[in-house]
C-alpha positions in Angstrom: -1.3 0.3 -18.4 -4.8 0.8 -19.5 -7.9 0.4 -17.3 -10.2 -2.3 -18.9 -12.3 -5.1 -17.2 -11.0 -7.6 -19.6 -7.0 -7.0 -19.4 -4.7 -8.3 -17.2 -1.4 -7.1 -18.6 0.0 -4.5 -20.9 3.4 -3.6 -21.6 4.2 -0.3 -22.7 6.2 -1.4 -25.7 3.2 -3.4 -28.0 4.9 -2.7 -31.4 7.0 -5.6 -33.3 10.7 -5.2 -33.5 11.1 -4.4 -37.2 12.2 -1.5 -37.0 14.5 -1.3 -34.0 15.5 -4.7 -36.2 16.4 -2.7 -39.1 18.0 -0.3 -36.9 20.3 -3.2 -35.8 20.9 -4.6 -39.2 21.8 -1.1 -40.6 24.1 -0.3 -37.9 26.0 -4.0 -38.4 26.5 -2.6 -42.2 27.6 0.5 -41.9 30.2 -1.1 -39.6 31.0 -3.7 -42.0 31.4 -1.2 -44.8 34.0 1.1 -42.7 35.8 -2.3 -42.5 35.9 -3.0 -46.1 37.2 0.9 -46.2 39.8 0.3 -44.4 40.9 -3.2 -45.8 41.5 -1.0 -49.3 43.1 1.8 -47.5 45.8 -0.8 -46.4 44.9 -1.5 -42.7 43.7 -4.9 -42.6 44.0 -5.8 -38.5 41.7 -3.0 -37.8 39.5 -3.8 -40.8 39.4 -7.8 -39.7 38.2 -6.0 -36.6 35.4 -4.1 -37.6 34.2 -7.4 -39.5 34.6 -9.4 -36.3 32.5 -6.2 -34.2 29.7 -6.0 -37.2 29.7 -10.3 -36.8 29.2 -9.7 -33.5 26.7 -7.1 -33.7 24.5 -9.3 -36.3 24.6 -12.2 -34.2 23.7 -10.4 -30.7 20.9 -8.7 -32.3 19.5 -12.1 -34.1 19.4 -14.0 -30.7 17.7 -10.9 -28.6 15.2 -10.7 -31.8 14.2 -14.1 -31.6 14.1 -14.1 -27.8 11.8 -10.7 -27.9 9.3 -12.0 -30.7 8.1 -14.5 -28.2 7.2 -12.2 -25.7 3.8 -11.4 -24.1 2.9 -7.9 -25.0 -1.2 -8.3 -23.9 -3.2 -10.5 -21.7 -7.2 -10.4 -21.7 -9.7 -12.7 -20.6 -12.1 -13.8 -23.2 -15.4 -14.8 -21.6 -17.9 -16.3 -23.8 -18.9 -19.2 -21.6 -15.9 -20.7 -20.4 -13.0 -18.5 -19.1 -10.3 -18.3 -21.4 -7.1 -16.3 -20.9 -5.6 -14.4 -24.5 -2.2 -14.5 -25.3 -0.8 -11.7 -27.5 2.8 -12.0 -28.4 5.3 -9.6 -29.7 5.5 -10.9 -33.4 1.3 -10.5 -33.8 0.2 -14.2 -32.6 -2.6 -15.1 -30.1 -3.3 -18.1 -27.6 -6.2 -19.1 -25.9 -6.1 -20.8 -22.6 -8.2 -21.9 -20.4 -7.6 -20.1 -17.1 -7.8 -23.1 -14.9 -4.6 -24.3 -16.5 -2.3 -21.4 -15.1 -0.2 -22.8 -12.5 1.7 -19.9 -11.6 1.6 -16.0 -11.9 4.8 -14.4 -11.2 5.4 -10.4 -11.1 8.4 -8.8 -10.8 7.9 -4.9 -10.2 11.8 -2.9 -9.6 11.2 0.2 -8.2 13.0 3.3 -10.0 15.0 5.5 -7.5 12.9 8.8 -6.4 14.0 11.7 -5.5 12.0 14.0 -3.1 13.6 17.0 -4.2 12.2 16.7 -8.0 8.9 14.6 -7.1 8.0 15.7 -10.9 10.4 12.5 -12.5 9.1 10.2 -10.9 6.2 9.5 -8.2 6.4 7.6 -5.1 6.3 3.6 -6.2 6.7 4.2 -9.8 8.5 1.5 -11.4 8.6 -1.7 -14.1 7.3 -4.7 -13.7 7.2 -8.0 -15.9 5.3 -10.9 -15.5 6.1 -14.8 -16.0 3.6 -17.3 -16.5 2.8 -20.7 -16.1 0.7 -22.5 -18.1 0.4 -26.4 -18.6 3.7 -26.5 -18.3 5.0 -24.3 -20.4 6.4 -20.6 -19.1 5.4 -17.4 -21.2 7.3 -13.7 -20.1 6.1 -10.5 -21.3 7.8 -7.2 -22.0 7.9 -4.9 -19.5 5.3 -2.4 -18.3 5.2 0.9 -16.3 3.2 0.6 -13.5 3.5 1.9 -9.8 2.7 0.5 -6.5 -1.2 1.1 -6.6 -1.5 -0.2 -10.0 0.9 -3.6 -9.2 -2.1 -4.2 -6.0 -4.7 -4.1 -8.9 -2.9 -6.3 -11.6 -1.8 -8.6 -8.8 -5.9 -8.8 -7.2 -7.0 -9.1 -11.5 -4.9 -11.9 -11.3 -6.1 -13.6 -8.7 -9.6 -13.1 -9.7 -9.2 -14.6 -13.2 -6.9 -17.5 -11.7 -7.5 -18.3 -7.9 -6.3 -21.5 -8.2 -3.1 -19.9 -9.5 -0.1 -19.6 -7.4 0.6 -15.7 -6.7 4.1 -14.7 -6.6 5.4 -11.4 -6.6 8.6 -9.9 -5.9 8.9 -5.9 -5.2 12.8 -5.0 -5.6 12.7 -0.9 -4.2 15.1 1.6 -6.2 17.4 4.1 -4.4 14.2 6.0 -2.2 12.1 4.2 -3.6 11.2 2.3 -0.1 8.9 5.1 1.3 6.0 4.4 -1.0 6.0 0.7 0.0 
């Protein structure tokens, strides 16, 4: 994550899903296509099956599409006057709310497992962390971003800057060794 007065959150994946969704919808194809291969080479249970897997394919990758285009990919705080907090999702729209309205701020971090005898994979408190807010009500999640332990203290203290009257919550799960940087 980026180092900017104005931003709160960043996840490390900002791109839309079009093409890990063409990806998806390829891969169902090419599965349904082997199936129609084998339905004229004469082997219609396994054929039925590949139809049933691409089926199933389709419809797991529609649901986690339109679960992930809702997603929170950037927060910043627009100050022109009255303290707003922006909203940038994953399919390209923006929300404006006022920061007084944010009733809670929750960060998840999960430690990745560290190992001290190849420090160069990973660093003491690195992890992923993702971040649930709620506004007026309604509950926005974002995608996920690297951060480690020092960088989580500054989000979290950004956070309660922008939103004291926000409830804080935070939950640090440790990975394997991940417990000596905490």
């Amino acid at each position: 994550m980026r180092v900017e007065d104005d931003l709160l959150w960043e996840a490390a994946d900002r791109n839309g899903w079009g093409l890990r969704w063409l990806r998806h919808v390829v891969a169902a194809a090419a599965l349904a296509g082997f199936g129609g291969l084998l339905w004229l080479g004469g082997e219609p249970f396994v054929s039925v099956a590949a139809f049933c897997g691409a089926s199933l394919h389709a419809i797991w990758s529609t649901a986690y599409w339109l679960r992930d285009r809702r997603r929170l990919v950037r927060v910043t705080v627009v100050d022109d006057g009255m303290r707003r907090i922006r909203l940038h999702r994953a399919n390209g729209r923006t929300a404006d709310h006022d920061s007084h309205m944010v009733h809670t701020v929750h960060i998840t971090h999960r430690g990745h497992d560290y190992d001290p005898d190849h420090p160069s994979l990973l660093g003491p408190g690195a992890g992923t962390a993702t971040l649930r807010l709620r506004i007026a009500g309604r509950q926005f999640t974002s995608r996920w971003a690297g951060l480690n332990s020092a960088e989580l203290d500054r989000v979290e203290q950004s956070w309660r800057t922008v939103c004291p009257e926000a409830a804080m919550d935070g939950k640090r799960i440790p990975g394997k060794f991940a417990g000596y940087s905490y």
